[in-house]
N, C-alpha and C positions, 0 to 999 in steps of 0.2 A: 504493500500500500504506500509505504514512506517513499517507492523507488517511482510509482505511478504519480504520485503527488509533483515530484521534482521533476519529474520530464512534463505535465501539465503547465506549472507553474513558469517554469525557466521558458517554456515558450509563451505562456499569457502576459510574463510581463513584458513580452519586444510591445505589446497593445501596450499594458499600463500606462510604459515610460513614453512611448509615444504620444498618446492621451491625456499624460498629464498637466500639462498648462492649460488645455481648451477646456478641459471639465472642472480644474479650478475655477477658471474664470466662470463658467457656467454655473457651477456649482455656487459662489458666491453672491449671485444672481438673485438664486433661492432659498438665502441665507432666512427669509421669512416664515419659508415655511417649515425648517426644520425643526425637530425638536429640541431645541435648546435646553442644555440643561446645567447648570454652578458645578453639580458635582459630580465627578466619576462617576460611570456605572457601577452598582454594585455588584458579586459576583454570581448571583443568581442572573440579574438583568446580562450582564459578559455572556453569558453561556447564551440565554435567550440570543442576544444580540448576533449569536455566530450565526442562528440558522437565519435571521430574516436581519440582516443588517441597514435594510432602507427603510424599516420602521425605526430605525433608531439613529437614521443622517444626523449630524450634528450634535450627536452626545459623544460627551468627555468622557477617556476611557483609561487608564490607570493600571497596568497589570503588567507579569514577567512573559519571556517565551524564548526559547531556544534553536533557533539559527539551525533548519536542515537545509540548505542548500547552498553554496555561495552566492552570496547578492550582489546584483547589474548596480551599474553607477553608469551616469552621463555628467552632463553639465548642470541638469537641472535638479538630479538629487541622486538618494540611492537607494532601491527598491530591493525591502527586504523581506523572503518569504518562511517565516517559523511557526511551532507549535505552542500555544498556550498550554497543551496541556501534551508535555513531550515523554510524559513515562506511557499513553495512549497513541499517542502519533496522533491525537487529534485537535481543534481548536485553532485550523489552520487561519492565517491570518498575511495579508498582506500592509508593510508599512514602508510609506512616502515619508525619508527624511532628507534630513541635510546633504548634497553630497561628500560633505567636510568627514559626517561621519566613519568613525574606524572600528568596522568591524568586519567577521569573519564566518566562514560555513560552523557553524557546533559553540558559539559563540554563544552564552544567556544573556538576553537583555531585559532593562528595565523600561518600557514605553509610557510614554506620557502622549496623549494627542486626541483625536476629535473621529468619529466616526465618518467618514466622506460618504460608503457607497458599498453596493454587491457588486462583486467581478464574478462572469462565469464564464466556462469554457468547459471546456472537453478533455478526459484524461487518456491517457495510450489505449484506452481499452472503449474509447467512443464514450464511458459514463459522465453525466453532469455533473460538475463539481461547482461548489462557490464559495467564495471568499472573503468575506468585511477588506476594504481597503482604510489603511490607518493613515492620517497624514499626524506624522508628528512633531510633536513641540519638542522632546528630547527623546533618545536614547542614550543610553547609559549601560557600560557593559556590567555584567554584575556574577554572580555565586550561586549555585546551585542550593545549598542551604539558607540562603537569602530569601530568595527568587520560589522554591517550593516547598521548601522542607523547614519552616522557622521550629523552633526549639520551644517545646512547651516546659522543660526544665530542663536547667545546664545545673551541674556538678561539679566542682573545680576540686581534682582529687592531688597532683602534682607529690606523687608516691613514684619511688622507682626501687629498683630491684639490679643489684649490681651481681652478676658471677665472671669471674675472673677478669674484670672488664668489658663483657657483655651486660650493656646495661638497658633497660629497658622503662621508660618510664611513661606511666600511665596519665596526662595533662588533667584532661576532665571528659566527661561524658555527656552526652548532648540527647533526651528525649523526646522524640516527635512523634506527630499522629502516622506516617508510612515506614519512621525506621528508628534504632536506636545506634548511635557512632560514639566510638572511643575515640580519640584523640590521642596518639602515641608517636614518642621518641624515638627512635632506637639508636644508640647509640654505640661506637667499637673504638673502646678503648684499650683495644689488644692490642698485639704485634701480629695478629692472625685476621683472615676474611672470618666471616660469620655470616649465618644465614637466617632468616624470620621465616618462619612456615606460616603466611597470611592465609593460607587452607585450612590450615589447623585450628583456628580462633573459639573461641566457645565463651559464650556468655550463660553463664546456669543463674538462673531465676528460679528458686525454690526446688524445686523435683526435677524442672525440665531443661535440658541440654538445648540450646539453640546454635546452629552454625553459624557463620559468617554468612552475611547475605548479598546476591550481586546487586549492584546498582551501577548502570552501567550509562546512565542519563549524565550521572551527577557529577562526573570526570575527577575523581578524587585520585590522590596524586599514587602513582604505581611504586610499592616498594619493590628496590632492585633482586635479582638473585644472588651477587654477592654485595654483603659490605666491607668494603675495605677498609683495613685498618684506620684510625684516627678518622672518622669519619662518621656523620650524624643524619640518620632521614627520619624526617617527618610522615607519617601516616595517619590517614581517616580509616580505622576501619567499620566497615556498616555490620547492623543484626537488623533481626526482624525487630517489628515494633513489640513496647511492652508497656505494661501498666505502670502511667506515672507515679501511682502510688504506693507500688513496693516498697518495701522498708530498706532491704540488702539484697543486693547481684552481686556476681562474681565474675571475673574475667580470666580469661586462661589462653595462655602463648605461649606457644613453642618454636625453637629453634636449633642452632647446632654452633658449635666451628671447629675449625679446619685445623686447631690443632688439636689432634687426639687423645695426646695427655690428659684432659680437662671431660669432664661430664656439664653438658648445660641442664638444670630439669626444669620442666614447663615454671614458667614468670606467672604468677597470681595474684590478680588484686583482688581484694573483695572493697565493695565502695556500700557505703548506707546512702538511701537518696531518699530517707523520710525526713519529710517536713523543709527541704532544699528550697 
């Protein structure tokens, strides 16, 4: 669907960008009869808005979305096509900004701008597709935990766990309504590589084992397979979501190194997150 979208779209906007000075102007026209509105859509209205966006010309619209395709630029601006709602692939959305802007294909942005219009067209397979067209006041690139995932409670645990200079340190923990993320150190303060088994990951919540979860939207930063000596990486790792109002979880990590003398065994935090 996402690969159908892109070949639709990449050819609808050669129309948009073409289009767009004479339908501004037209559009400004009938500045009267739109419905104007102070304040953003809210996000019940956003969803409405995606299927019938010319009932809603002229409304202020406020929302994140994530960049599938790389975006056309001319003189007159740069025509960007993403999903509002990219763990779906759907919520597609067309936005008219600045050509100044700097952005990129897989890029999150923050949109601010006005509803213009429906665009429709035809996807590789002949089906009707259509699209809200945004003219924006800003984009602004922004963060996958920003942008979808805000944190219904953060943790700041800042515990580590030293073996022979594999150190491991647990920052804080971050709870949301789709996922639950550690926030980890790792650091090699050996004379040896060492390795993080990020497969391995377990978050136990009472009775129940939960794995690491993918999330593959969210572009969280990849730890390497080796780390080399003197040497520090930053990692998100995700779980499934869990009840913000557990008392105590526990976290569980595993890894190795490369000199064999030494045993590393699983890094353990337990964190209490009642009353945080």
């Amino acid at each position: 669907m996402r690969k159908l979208l892109s070949l639709f779209f990449a050819f609808g906007l050669l129309f948009v960008a073409a289009g767009c000075s004479s339908e501004q102007s037209s559009t400004s026209k009938n500045d009267d009869k739109k419905q104007e509105s102070k304040e953003p859509l809210s996000k019940e209205e956003f969803t409405k808005m995606i299927s019938n966006p010319d009932k809603y010309k002229g409304s202020k619209v406020d929302f994140y979305a994530k960049i599938f395709v790389e975006p056309e630029k001319d003189d007159d601006g740069i025509y960007i096509q993403a999903f509002a709602d990219p763990k779906n692939s759907e919520q597609n959305v067309i936005v008219v900004a600045d050509p100044k802007t700097d952005v990129k294909n897989e890029d999150i942005i923050h949109v601010v701008g006005t509803v213009r219009e429906s665009f429709e067209g035809e996807n590789a397979l002949g089906g009707k597709v259509t699209a809200p067209i945004i003219d924006a006041e800003k984009v602004e690139k922004t963060d996958y935990v920003t942008a979808f995932s805000k944190p219904i409670k953060t943790i700041e645990v800042n515990k580590e766990i030293n073996q022979h200079g594999y150190i491991v340190k647990l920052n804080k923990v971050e709870i949301a309504e789709d996922e639950t993320r550690a926030y980890v150190t790792i650091s090699n303060q050996s004379n040896s590589k060492i390795n993080f088994w990020e497969n391995n990951a377990k978050l136990l919540v009472g009775n129940t084992q939960l794995d690491r979860a993918d999330n593959f939207e969210a572009g969280y930063p990849e730890i390497p397979t080796d780390i080399l000596p003197k040497t520090n990486v930053e990692a998100i790792i995700p779980f499934p979501a869990i009840d913000a109002n557990e008392q105590v979880i526990k976290f569980y990590f595993e890894g190795s190194s490369e000199n064999y003398d030494i045993n590393i065994e699983p890094f353990q935090f337990e964190v209490s997150i009642a009353q945080q």
